[in-house]
C-alpha positions in Angstrom: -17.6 20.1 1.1 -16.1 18.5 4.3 -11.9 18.7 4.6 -10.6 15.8 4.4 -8.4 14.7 7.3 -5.3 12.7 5.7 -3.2 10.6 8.5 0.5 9.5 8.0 1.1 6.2 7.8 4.6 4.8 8.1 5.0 0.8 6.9 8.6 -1.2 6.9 9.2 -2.8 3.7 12.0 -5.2 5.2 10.9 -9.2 4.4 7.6 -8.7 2.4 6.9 -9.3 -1.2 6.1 -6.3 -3.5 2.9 -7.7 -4.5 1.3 -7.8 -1.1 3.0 -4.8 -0.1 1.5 -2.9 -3.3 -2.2 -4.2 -2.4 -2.1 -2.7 0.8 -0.6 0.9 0.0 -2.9 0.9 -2.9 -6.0 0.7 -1.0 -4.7 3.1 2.1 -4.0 5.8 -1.0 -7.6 5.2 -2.4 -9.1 5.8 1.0 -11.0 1.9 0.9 -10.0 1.5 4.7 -12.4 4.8 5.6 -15.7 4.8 6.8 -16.9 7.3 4.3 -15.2 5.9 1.3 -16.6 7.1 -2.2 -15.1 6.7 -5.6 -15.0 10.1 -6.8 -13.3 11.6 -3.9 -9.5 11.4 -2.9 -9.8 10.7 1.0 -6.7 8.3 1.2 -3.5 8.9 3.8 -0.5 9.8 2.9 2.2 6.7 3.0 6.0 6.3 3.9 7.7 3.4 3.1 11.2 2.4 4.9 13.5 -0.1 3.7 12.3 -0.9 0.6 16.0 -2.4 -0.6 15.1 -5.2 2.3 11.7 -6.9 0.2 11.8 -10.0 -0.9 10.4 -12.4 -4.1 9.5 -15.7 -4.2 10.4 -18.3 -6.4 12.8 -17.4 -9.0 10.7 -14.2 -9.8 14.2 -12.1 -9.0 15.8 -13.8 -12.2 13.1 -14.1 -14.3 10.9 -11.1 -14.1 11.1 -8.3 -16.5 10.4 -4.6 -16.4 9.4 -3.5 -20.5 8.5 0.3 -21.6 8.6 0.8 -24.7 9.8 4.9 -26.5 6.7 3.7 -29.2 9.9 4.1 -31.9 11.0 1.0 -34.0 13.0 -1.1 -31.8 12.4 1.1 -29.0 11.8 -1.4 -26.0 13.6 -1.6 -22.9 14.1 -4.9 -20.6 15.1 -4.3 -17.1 15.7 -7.0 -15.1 14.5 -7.5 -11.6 17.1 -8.3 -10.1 19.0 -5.0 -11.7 16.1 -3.0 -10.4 16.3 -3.9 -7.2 20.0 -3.1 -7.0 19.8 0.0 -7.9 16.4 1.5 -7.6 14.4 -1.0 -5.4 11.3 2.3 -4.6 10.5 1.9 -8.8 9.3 -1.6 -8.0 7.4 -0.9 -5.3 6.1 2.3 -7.2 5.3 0.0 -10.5 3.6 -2.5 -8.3 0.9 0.2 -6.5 0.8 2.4 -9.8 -0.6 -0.9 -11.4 -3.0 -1.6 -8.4 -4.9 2.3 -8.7 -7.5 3.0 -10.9 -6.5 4.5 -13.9 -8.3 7.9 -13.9 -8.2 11.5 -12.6 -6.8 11.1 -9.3 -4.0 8.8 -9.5 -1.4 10.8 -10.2 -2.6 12.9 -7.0 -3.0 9.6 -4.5 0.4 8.3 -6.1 1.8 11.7 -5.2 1.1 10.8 -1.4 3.7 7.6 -1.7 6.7 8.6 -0.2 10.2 6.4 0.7 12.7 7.2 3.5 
């Protein structure tokens, strides 16, 4: 089995929406940008984000977008607003949007391990 040769890619948050953002980490972590791209093999680059706190959304998504979880107890969901979210952890909505975008299998937890944030 060939090693796989992972590059680091740095990207600045600053003035981009999280959505468009996410779609493009989430494909660099699965490796689609590669030549030899197959599905069963992790062959993405590692990623580190700067100035996250500096994205932007559009429209009034920053007041009416919700983040839910839920314990799976009786009453147990949780609401976070956007706008909280971003104040005080703006790399979880970044991390939300590109956990959404990867397959949900084997090797997500190890391609979302490769997501850092300065």
């Amino acid at each position: 089995m060939p090693t796989i040769k992972r590059k680091k890619i740095e990207i600045d948050a600053a003035g981009q929406t999280p959505g468009r953002l996410a779609t493009r980490i989430a494909m660099i972590l699965m490796g689609k940008a590669k030549v030899g791209y197959r599905t069963n093999v992790d062959s993405g680059d590692k990623i580190l984000v700067s100035n996250v706190k500096d994205m932007k959304f559009t429209g009034k998504k920053i007041d009416q977008k919700l983040y839910r979880h839920h314990s799976m107890h009786p009453g147990g969901l949780k609401e976070i607003p956007a706008k909280k979210m971003m104040a005080e952890k703006p790399e979880d909505v970044l991390r939300h949007a590109v956990a959404c975008m990867i397959p949900k299998n084997k090797l997500r937890t190890q391609r979302m391990l490769r997501l850092k944030f300065n």
